[in-house]
N, C-alpha and C positions, 0 to 999 in steps of 0.2 A: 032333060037332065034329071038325076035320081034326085032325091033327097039327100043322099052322103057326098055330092058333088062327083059320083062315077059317072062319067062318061061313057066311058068303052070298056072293056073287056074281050082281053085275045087268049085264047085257047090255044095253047103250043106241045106239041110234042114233036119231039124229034132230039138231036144232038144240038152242042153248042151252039154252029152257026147260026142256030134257029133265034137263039136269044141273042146274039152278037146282032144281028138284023134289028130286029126290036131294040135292043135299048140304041143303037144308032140313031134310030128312027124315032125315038121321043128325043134325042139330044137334039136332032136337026129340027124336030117342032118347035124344041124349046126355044129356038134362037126365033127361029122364024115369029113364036109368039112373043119373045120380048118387045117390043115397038107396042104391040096391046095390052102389057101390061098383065099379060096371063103366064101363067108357068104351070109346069106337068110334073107328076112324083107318079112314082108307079109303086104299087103295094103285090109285090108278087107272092103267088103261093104254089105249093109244089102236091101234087094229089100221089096218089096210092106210095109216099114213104111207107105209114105202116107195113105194108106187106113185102113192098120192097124198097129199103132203102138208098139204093141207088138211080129210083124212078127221076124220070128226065122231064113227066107230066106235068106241065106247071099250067097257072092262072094267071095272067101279068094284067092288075087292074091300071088302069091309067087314069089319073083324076085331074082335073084342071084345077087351080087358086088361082087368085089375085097376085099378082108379083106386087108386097107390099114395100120392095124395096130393105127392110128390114135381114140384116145375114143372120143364117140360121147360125149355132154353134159350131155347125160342121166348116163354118168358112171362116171359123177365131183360127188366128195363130196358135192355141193351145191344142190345136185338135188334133187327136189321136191316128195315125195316117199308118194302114195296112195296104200288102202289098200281097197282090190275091195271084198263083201263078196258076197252072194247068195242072202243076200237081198237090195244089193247097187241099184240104182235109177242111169240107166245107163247117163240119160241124166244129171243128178246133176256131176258125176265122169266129163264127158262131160265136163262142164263147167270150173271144175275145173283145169282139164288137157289144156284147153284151156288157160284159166287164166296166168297157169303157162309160158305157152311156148310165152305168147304175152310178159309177162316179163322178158323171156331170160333163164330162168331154165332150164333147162334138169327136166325131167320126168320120174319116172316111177312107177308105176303099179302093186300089188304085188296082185295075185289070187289062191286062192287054193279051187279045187272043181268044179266039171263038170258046176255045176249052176254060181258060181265066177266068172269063164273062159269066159263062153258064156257074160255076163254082162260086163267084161271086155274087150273085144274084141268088144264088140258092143260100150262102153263107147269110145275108143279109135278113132273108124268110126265116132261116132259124134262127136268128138271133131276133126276130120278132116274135117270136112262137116262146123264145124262154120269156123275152119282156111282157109279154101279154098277161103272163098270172101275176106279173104285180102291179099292172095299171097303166104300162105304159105302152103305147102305139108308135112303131118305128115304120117310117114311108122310106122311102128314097129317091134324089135327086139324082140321075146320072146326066155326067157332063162332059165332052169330049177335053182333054187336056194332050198340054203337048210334053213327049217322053222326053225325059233330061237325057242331056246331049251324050253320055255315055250309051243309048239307048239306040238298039234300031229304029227309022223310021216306022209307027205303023199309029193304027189307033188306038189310043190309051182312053180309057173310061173312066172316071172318076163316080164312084156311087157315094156319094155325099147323104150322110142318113139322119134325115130329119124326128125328132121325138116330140110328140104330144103326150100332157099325162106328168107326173113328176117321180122319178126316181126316186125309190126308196133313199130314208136319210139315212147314214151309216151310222149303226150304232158309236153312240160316243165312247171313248176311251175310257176305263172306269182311273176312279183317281187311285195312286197309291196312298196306302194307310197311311204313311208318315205326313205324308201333303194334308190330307184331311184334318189330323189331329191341331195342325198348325194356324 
């Protein structure tokens, strides 16, 4: 095992289904490794955006912790809860996932569908890529969840997004004059 607790490292290119496979496949570890008391976040990243912004080239790192038992923010009743479709606009999800976590939310992410996933997954990398210059480190948990009943049967992924590091504080509200004088 590395020093930053990686594991493994998978090299993916191709379309969706590539990732719909993958993040499957750390949901089912993760089950399998709850009874040891281990759980898996995957930190993915996506290569040659610069040149082209639509590149499919990703990095999906897989790390193991300790399942301390403890729920991240993502699993409070307050948490921020996005619905990623095949034709969501990864960098707007981006934003908004950002948004949330500089205001202290918990997040998460609800995808279902090879094209979803992949959208999802990349929405998640850029919203770590804005969080990054100001100190904070967003992983992610995906976890298979089942579609509300208005819903076709299939597999729904939940990208549950864990932050290390502390959000910037929001500027306070400045006082008005009259309050001050009082």
């Amino acid at each position: 095992q590395a020093e930053d607790g990686i594991r493994d490292c998978l090299l993916s290119r191709g379309l969706g289904d590539v990732y719909k496979r993958q993040v499957k496949a750390v949901c089912l570890a993760r089950n399998y490794l709850e009874a040891d008391r281990l759980d898996l976040v995957v930190d993915p990243t996506f290569l040659g955006t610069e040149a082209s912004p639509a590149s499919n080239e990703a990095v999906i790192r897989v790390a193991a912790a300790p399942r301390d038992g403890a729920p991240a923010a993502a699993d409070g009743p307050d948490a921020q809860e996005f619905n990623v479709a095949s034709g969501s606009v990864p960098t707007a999800v981006a934003g908004a996932i950002a948004k949330a976590v500089r205001k202290g939310d918990g997040v998460v992410a609800f995808a279902m569908g090879a094209q979803a996933v992949t959208r999802g997954i990349k929405a998640v990398w850029k919203a770590k890529t804005y969080l990054a210059e100001e100190g904070v480190a967003l992983t992610v948990r995906p976890e298979f969840c089942k579609p509300e009943p208005d819903e076709a049967w299939s597999t729904k992924i939940a990208f549950k997004c864990l932050v290390a590091g502390a959000p910037a504080e929001p500027a306070a509200e400045p006082e008005p004059a009259d309050a001050a004088a009082n």
